[in-house]
C-alpha positions as CSV (number, residue, x, y, z in Angstrom):
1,X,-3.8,16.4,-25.4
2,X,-2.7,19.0,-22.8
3,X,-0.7,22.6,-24.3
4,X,3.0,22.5,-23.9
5,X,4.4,24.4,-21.0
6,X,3.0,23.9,-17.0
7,X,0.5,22.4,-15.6
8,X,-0.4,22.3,-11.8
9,X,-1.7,19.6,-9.6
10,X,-4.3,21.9,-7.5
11,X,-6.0,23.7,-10.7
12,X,-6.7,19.9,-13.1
13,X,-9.9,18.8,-12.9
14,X,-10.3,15.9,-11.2
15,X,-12.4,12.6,-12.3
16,X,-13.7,9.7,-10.1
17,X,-12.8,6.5,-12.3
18,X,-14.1,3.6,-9.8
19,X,-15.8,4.9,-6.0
20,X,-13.2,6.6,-4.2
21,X,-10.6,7.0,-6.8
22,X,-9.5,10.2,-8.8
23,X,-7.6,11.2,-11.4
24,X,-6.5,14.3,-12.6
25,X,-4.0,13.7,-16.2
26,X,-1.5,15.7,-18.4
27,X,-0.9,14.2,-21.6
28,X,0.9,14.4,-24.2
29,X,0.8,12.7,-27.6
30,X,3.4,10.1,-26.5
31,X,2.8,9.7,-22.6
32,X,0.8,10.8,-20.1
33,X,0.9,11.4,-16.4
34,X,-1.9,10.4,-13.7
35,X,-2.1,11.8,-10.2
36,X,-4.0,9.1,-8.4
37,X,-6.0,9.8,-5.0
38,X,-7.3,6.8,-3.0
39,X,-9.6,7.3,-0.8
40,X,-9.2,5.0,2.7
41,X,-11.7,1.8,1.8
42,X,-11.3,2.0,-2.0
43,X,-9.9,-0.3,-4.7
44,X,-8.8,-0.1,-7.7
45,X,-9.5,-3.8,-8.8
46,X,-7.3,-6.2,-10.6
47,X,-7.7,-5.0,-14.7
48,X,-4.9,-5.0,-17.3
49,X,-4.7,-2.3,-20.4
50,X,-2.0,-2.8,-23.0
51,X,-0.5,-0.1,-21.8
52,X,2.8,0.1,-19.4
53,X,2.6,1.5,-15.9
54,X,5.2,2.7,-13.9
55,X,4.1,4.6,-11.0
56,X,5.2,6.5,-7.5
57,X,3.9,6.5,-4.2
58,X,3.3,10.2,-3.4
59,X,1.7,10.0,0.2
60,X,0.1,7.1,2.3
61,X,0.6,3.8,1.9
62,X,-1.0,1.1,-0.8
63,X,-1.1,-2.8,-0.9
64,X,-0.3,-3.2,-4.8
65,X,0.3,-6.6,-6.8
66,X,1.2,-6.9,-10.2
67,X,0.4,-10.6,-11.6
68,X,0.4,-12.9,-8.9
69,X,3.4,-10.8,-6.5
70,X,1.9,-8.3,-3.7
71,X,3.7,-5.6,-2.0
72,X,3.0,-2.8,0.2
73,X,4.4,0.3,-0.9
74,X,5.0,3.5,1.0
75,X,6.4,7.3,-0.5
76,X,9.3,6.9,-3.0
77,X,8.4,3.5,-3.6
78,X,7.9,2.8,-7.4
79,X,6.5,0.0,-9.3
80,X,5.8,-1.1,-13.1
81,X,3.5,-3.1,-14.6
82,X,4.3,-4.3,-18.3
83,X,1.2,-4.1,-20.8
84,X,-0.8,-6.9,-20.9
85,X,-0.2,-7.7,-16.7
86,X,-3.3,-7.9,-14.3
87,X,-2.5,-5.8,-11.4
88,X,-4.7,-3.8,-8.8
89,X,-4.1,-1.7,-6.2
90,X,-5.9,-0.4,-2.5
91,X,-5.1,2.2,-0.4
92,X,-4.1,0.9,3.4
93,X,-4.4,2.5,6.6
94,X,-5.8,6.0,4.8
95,X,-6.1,8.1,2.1
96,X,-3.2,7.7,-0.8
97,X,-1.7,9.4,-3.4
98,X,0.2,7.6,-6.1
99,X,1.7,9.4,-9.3
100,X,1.0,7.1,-12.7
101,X,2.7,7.4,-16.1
102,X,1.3,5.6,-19.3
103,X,2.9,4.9,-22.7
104,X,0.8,5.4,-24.8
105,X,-1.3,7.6,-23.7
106,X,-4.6,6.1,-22.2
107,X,-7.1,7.8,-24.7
108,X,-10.3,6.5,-22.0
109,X,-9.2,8.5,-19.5
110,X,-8.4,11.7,-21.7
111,X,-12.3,11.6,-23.2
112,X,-13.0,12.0,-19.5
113,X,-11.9,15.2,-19.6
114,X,-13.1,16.1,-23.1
């Protein structure tokens, strides 16, 4: 768990979590917040968690599908994946960055950081 108060993008460590994808997390004890950057030719491949997922594009653009619908999504689109729902994403033409937020908190990706 992060310390209450602020917390900036440029000074989290950062953690490659498949080739060519990074995160860098603040989490609380109820949600947490993922900063996602794609490098161009990566994947994130088709996983579920129990966890829900509602994310942001940032920057870039990203071919995303959630169960068996895809979509490519550019900045200010949004999308949410229910607990429990396979879904994957890649970045397309270029580098992306996506903003995540988990309830709960995905405890794997904060012992990344331990």
């Amino acid at each position: 768990m992060f310390a209450p108060g602020f917390h900036f993008p440029d000074t989290l460590p950062q953690r490659e979590i498949v080739p060519g994808v990074r995160i860098r997390i603040v989490a609380g004890s109820q949600l947490m917040l993922s900063i996602v950057d794609l490098d161009d030719g990566s994947e994130v491949p088709t996983h579920h968690h129990p966890h829900e997922q509602a994310g942001l594009v940032l920057s870039g653009k990203i071919e995303m599908w959630i169960g068996d619908e895809r979509r490519l999504l550019g900045p200010g689109d949004a999308y949410l994946a229910p607990g429990g729902t396979p879904h994957g994403a890649r970045p397309v033409d270029g580098p992306a960055r996506v903003l995540d937020a988990f309830h709960p908190v995905r405890d794997e990706y904060v012992a990344l950081f331990r």
